[in-house]
N, C-alpha and C positions, 0 to 999 in steps of 0.2 A: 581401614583407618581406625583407630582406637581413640582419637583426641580431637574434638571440636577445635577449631584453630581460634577462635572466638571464644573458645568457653571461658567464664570468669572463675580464674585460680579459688577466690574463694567464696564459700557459698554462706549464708545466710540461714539458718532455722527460723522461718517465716511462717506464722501460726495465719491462715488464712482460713475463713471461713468458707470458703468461695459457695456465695449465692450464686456462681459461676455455676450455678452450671447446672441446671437443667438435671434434678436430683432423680428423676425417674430413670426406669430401667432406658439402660442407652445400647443402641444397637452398635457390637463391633462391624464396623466395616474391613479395615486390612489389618493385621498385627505381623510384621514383616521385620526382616533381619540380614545384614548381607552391607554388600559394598559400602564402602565411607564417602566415594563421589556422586553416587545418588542420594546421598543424605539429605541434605540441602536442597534442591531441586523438589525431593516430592514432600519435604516439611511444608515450603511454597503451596506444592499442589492440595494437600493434604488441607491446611488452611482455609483455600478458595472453594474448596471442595464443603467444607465444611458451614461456611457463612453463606453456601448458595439460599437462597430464597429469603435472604436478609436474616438470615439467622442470627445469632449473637457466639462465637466463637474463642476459645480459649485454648491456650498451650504452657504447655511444662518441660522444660528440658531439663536432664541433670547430667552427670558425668561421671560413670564406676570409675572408680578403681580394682586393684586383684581380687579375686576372690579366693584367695590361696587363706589357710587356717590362720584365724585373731585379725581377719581383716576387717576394719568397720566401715570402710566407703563401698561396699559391695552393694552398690544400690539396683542395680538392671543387670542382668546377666542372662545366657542361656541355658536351663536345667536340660542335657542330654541323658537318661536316665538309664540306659540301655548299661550292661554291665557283662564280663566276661572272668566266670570262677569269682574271686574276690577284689577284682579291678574294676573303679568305677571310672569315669570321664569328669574330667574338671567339668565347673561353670565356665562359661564365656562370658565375663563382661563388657562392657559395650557402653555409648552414649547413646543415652533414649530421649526419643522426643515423644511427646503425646497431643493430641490434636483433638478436641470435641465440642460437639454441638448438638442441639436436638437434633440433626442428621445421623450424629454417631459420632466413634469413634476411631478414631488411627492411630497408629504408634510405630515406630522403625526406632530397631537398637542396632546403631553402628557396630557392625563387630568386622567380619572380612567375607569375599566372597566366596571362600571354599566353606568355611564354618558357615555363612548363611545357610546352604545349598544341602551342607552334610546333615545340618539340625533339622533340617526341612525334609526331606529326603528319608531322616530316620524312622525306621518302626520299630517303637510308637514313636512319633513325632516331637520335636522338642519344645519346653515350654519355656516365657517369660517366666522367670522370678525376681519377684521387688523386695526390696526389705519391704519390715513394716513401715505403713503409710504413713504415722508418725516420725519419722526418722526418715522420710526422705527430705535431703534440704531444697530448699525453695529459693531460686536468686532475688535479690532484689531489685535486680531488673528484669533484662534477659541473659539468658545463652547463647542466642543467634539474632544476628543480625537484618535479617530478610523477612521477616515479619512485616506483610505489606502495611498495617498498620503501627508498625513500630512499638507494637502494647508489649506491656512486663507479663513473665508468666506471671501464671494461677497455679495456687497447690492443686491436689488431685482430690477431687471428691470422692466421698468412700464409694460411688455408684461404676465411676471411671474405672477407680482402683481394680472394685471387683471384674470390672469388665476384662481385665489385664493380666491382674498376678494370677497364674497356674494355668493361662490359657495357651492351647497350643500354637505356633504359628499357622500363619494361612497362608504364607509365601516366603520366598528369598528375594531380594535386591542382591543379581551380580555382573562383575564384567569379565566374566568367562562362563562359557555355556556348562551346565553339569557334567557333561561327556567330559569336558576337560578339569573340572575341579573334583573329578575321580581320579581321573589322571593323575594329576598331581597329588593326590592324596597315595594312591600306590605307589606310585614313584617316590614319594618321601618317604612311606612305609617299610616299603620291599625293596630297591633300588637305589636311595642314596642312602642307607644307615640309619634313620630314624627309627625305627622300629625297637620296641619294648615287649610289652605284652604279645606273646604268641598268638596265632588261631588256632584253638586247639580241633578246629575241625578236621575230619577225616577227607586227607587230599592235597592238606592246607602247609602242610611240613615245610619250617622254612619262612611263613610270613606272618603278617603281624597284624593287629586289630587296632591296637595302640601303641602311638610311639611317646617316647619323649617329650616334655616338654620343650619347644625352643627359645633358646631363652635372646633378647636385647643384650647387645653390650652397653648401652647409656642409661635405660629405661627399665623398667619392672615389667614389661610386655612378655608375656609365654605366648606361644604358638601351638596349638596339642594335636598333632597328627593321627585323626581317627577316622576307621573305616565305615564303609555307609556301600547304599546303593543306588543303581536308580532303575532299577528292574526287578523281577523276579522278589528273591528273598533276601530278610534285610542277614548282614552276618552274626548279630550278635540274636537277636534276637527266633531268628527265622521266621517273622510273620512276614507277611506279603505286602512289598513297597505299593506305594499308591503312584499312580500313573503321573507323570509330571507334566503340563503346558508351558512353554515360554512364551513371555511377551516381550517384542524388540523393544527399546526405547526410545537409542541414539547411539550415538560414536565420540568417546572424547580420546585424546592424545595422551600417550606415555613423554612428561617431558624430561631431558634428564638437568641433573638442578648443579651448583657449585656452588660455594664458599664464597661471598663475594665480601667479606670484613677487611677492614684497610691494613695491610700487610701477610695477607692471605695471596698464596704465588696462584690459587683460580680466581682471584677478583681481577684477571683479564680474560680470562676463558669464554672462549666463543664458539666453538663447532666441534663435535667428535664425530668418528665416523664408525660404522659398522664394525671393520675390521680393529680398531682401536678399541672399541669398545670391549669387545670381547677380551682382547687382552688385557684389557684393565681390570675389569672386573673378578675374571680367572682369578687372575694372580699372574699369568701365563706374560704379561709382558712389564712385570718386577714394577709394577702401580709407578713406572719414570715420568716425570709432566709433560715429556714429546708425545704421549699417546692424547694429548688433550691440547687441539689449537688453542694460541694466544695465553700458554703457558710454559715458563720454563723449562727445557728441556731437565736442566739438573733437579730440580723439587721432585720432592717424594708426595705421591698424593697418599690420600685413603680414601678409598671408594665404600661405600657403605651399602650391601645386599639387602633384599630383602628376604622372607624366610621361603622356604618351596613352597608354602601352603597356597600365598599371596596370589592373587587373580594376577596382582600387577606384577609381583617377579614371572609368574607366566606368562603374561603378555609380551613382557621386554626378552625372557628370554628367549623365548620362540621366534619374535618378528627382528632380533637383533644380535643377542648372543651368540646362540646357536647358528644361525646362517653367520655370523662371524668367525666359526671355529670352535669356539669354547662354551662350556657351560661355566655360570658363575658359581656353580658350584665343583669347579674343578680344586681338589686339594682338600676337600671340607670332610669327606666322608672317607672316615677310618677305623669304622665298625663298630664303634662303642661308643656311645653319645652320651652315656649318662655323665647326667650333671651334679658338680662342675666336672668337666674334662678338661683340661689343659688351655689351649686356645683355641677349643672346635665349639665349645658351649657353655660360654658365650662367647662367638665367635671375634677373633682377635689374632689373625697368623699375619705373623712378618709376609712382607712384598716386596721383596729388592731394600729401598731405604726407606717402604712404605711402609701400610698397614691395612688390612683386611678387616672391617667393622660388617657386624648386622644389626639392623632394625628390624622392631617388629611391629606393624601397620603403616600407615601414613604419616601421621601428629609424628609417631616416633623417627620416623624415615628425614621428614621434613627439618624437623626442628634440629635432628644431629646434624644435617648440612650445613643448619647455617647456625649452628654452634662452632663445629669443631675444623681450626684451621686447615686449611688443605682437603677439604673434602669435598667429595663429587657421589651423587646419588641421584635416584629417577620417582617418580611418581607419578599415578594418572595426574594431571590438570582438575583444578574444582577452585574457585573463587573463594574458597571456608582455609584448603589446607595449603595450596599452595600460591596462594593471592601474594600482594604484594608486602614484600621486606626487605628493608635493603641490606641485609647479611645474606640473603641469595639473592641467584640470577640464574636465567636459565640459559640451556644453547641450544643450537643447530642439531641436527643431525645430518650428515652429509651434505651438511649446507642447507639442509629447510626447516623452513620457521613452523616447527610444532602450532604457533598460536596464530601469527601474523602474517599479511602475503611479503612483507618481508622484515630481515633481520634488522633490529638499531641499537639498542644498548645493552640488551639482557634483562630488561629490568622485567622483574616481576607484576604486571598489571593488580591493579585494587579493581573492586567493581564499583561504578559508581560516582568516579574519576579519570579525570588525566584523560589520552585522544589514543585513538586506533581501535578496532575492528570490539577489541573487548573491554570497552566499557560501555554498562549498563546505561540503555537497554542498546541492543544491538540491531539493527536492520534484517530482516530477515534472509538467508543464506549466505550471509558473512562473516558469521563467525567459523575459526580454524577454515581458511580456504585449500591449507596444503592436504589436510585431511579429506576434503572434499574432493578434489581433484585428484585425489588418490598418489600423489607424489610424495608425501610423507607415511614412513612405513610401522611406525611404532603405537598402534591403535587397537582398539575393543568398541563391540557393541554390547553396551547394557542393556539386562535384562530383568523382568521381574519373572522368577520361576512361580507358580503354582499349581492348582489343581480343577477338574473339571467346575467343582463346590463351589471355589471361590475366585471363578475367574473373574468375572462380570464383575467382583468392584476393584480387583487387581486391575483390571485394563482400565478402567472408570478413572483410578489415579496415576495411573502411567500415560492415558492422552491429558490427562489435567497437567502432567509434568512436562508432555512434550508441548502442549500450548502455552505454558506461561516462560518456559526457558531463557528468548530471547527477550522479552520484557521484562525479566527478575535476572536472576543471575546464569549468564548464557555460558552452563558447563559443559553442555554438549552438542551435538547437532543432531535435532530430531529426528526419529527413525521414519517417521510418515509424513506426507508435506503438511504445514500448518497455513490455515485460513485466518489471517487476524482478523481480528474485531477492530482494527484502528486502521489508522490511514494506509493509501494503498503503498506499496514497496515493504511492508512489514511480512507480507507472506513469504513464509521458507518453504523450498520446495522437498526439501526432507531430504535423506542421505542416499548417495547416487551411486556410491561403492560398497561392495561386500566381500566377505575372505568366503575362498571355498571353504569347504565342510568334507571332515576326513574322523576317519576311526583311529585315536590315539593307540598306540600300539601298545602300554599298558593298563589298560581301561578296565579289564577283568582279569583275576588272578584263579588258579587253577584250585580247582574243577570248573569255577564260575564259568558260566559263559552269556555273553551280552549279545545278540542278533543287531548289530546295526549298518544298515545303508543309507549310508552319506546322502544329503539330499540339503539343496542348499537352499531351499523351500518353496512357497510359493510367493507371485506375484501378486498386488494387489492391485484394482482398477487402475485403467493406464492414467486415468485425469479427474485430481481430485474438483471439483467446483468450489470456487470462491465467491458465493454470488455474492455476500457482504461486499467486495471491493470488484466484483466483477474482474476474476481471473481465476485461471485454472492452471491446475498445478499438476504434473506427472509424477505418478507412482514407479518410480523405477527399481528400486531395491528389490531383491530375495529378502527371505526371511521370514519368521515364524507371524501368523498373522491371523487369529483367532480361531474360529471354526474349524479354518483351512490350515493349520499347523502341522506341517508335514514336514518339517525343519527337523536335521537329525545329525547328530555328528559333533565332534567338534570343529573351531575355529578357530583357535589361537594359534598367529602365525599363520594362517592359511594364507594363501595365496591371496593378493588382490584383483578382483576385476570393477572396468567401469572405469570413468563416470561415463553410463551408458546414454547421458542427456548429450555430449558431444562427439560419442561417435557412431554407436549402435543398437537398438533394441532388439534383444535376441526375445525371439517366443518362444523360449523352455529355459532352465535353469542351467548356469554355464559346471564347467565339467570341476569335478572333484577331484579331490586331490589324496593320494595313498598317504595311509603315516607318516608322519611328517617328524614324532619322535622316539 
């Protein structure tokens, strides 16, 4: 996601002194980058993490724009430095939030989960760049709304600043495992036509380092397809990749979204189904409104993609597209992508009496749906990007409710209001019950990737995200069970299904080669103790789980097993699954 859904349009040059802030050297704790649906959730955690021991705590949000030449809102971006001949890598910019206290410091720049992963992942590794500290603008209130105290940001103190600008990351935030946002990176590279800059290495004949920008049909959003590793040697540079750890998080839902404005033929749209979908999206079933229940058969829709880089076009297309039949990128790639090209960049091809749109992130994904009539598009679930509006609604998939245990209006829940399972705060283990029970199939487990260095405050703020979820804004279902600190029925028992774990089938490009076996991890204590409320809670999930991080493979679209709390507990990890693409 590239766009705070809350962020305010215009900002303020707010000359602050800030006595804010504890002007001594301030320890970074996490500087992290990567998915836009963990945004929110760990600014929460990051926060509480921060005012622990009654500290005094402050935050700053702002919001890039491009970093492309004569642009002046290029306030946060990611500096990838890595270069091949005379090609260098754009910046990434991003929405940053910053977080500190005499404990420290935290910062996460929304960018996406493949660029999280690839900048992290790089050798040398990528760094934060701010403009200068005078020029960053300061809201007059806030950016975000979940601020348990509801306080206006603070500028940045020049002790923060320094703590930040040119420092490298010390993790990713994503909702695809690195095995798979390599994938996806070769596959866009080598495989669907993106590809620009050669590899001019010896073996390499034929593939590419760097592709193409991709561009938004609505939006200024680029997408820049660049090679990375997560083994061995890195491609551009050939120093030697640093070891990667994951930490699980949770599980939120791909929901997919509609046009619901008054005279819009999706503002009755209720349910699609797998094989529907695929054809829509393709192009393959001429975007007619029969592919979409509780819309006219005659109406030309426009379905609006996301780009291959996307954790969430991989997710959707893996657990929906593809076992549909189709990729949604059938028709798109025709060898020459440089921009502008015709209708491929930015994408824009006839569909029957339709039209074929891309976005690029979530903000931009979102907001074209429920802009532009007749259109139908997907994104993870998060209370920031896809909360409530009523120019969307969401639907079904093969009749289950993404959100709810079951379907009523489409409307998009607010957090905070209104009645059903997702409004703030939520009971614990009922938020997304279709998700939990494994009967709704279009999902991800977030992740925080990092390194041996910096795991300890990596995990530090990913159980701070997975305890405060269902009390702040309940985005996804915790990866470990949670012990609340409040009355009893608050404990969640944490997520009860997982996707096998399989070797992407272009995950390394030739000579490369990656050794991986699939291993869908380990188990954690069968029963966590809640003496607070006196109950205990089973550890039932696979998955990457500190010390014991034996977790390998990808998992997009993998296969679902479980909920093993209603039928079985297997002692060893259930079976994997061959390439799957």
């Amino acid at each position: 996601m590239r766009s705070f859904r809350n962020m305010i349009g215009a900002v303020a040059l707010v000359a602050i002194a800030a006595c804010a802030s504890n002007a001594s050297a301030q320890t970074l704790k996490v500087l992290t980058a990567g998915s836009s649906a963990q945004f929110g959730p760990f600014a929460v955690a990051a926060y509480k993490l921060a005012k622990s021991g009654g500290a005094k705590a402050y935050h700053y949000t702002v919001k890039s724009g491009t970093c492309l030449s004569g642009s002046t809102t290029c306030y946060a971006s990611l500096a990838d430095s890595r270069t091949v001949g005379s090609a260098t890598i754009n910046k990434e910019p991003g929405n940053l939030w910053v977080v500190w206290s005499s404990n420290g410091v935290w910062a996460y720049l929304s960018v996406d989960s493949t660029v999280g992963v690839r900048t992290f992942m790089a050798a040398p590794r990528a760094t934060l760049a701010l403009s200068p500290l005078a020029s960053l603008p300061v809201s007059g209130t806030s950016n975000y709304l979940y601020w348990s105290d509801s306080s206006h940001d603070t500028a940045l103190t020049s002790t923060v600043y320094a703590a930040l600008n040119g420092t490298t990351l010390t993790a990713a935030n994503t909702d695809i495992r690195p095995e798979d946002a390599l994938f996806a990176t070769n596959r866009a590279l080598n495989t669907l036509g993106y590809g620009s800059v050669a590899d001019p290495r010896a073996g390499h004949s034929g593939q590419y380092l760097i592709g193409y920008g991709i561009q938004s049909k609505f939006a200024t959003g680029i997408a820049n397809p660049v090679s990375f590793a997560i083994s061995g040697n890195d491609p551009f540079s050939g120093d030697p990749v640093t070891p990667f750890v994951t930490i699980p998080v949770g599980a939120a839902p791909i929901i997919f979204l509609a046009n619901n404005a008054g005279g819009s033929a999706t503002s009755t749209a209720t349910d699609i189904t797998t094989a529907n979908a695929s054809a829509l999206f393709s192009g393959t079933g001429g975007c007619a409104g029969s592919l979409v229940t509780g819309v006219s058969a005659s109406a030309a829709l426009l379905p609006i993609l996301r780009e291959p880089l996307s954790g969430t076009m991989n997710t959707v297309e893996f657990s929906v597209f593809d076992p549909g039949g189709n990729s949604q990128e059938t028709g798109i790639n025709n060898g020459n992508l440089a921009a502008p090209n015709g209708n491929i960049n930015p994408l824009q091809l006839p569909c029957g009496s339709g039209t074929r749109y891309r976005a690029i992130g979530t903000g931009d994904e979102v907001k074209d749906v429920e802009t532009q009539t007749n259109a139908v598009g997907y994104a993870f679930f998060s209370f920031e990007s896809t909360g409530a509006n009523a120019n969307g609604r969401y639907l079904t998939l093969n009749g289950v409710d993404p959100l709810y245990g079951a379907y009523s209006t489409g409307a998009l829940p607010s957090c905070g209001s209104g009645a059903g399972y997702l409004s703030c705060p939520v009971a614990g283990g009922s938020s997304f019950p279709h998700l939990r029970d494994g009967s709704y199939p279009a999902w991800s487990i977030y992740r925080i990737v990092t390194d041996s260095a910096h795991q300890a405050n990596a995990q530090a703020l990913a159980t701070e995200a997975e305890t405060l979820v269902n009390s702040t804004i309940p985005d996804f279902v915790p990866f470990n069970p949670v012990c609340a600190l409040v009355a009893s029925g608050k404990n969640d028992p944490g997520l009860d299904v997982y996707r096998e774990h399989f070797v992407p089938s272009t995950i390394a490009t030739t000579p490369d080669s990656i050794a991986i076996s699939p291993n869908d991890g380990p188990r954690n204590a069968t029963n966590v103790a809640c003496t607070t409320v006196r109950a205990s809670l089973p550890h039932l999930t696979l998955g990457g789980q500190g010390s014991s991080n034996t977790e390998k493979g990808g998992d997009v679209g993998g296969g679902i097993e479980g909920p093993f709390s209603k039928t079985h507990l297997p002692t060893a990890p259930g079976p994997t699954q061959s390439s799957t693409h």
